[in-house]
TORKOL-4160 file (C-alpha; in steps of 0.2 Angstrom, whole numbers, padded with zeros to 4 digits, m for minus):
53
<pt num="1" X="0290" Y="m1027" Z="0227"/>
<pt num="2" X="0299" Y="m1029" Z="0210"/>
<pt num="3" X="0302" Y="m1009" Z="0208"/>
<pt num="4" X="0308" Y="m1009" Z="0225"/>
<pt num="5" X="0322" Y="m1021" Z="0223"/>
<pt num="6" X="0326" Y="m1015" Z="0206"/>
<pt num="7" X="0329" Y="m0999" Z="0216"/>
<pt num="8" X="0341" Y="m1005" Z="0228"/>
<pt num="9" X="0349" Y="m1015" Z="0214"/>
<pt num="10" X="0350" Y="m0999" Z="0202"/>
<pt num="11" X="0358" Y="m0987" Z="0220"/>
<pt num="12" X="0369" Y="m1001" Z="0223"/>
<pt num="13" X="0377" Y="m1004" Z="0205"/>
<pt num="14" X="0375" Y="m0984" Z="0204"/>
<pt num="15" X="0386" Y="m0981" Z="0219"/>
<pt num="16" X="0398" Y="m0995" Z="0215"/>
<pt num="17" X="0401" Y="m0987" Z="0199"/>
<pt num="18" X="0403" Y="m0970" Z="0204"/>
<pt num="19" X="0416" Y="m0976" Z="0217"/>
<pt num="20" X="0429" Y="m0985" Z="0203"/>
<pt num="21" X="0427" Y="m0968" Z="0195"/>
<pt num="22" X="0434" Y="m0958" Z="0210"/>
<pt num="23" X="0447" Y="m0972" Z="0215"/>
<pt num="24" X="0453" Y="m0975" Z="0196"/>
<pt num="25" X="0456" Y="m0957" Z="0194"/>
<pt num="26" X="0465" Y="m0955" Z="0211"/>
<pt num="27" X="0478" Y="m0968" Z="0202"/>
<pt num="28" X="0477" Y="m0962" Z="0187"/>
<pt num="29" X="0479" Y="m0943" Z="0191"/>
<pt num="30" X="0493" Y="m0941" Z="0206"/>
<pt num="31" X="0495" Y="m0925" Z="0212"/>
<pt num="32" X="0511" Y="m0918" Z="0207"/>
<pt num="33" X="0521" Y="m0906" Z="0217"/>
<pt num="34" X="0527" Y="m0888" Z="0211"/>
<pt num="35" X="0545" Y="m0885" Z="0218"/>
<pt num="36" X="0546" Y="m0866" Z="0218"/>
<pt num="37" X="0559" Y="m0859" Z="0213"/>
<pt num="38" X="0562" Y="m0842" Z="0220"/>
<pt num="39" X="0572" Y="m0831" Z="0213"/>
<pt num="40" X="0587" Y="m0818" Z="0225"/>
<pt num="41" X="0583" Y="m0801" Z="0226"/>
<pt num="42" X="0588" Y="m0789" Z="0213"/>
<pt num="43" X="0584" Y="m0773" Z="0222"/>
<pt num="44" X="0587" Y="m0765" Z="0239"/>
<pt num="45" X="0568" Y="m0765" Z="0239"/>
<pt num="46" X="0567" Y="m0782" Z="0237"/>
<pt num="47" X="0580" Y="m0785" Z="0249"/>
<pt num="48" X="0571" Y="m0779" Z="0262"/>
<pt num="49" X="0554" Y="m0787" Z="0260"/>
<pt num="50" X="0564" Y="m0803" Z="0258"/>
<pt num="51" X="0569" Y="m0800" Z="0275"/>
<pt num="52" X="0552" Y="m0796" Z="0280"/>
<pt num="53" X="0545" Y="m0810" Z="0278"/>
């Protein structure tokens, strides 16, 4: 009966744990976001597919 609650204790502690892992680095580590900078077309070539898309 003493394995088995140590067990449940061990999981819970376990999963407790790994969760502050996850959520520390989800403040720790914000996503930043990439503003593209596109350059203008050079080319006729380039035009074109420019307008292409």
């Amino acid at each position: 009966m003493k394995d088995y609650k140590l067990k449940i204790i061990l999981s819970m502690l376990a999963g407790v744990v790994f969760s502050f892992v996850f959520i520390f680095l989800a403040f720790i580590l914000p996503v930043k976001k990439h503003e593209q900078i596109r350059k203008l077309p050079q080319g006729m070539l380039e035009k074109v597919s420019e307008h292409l898309k």
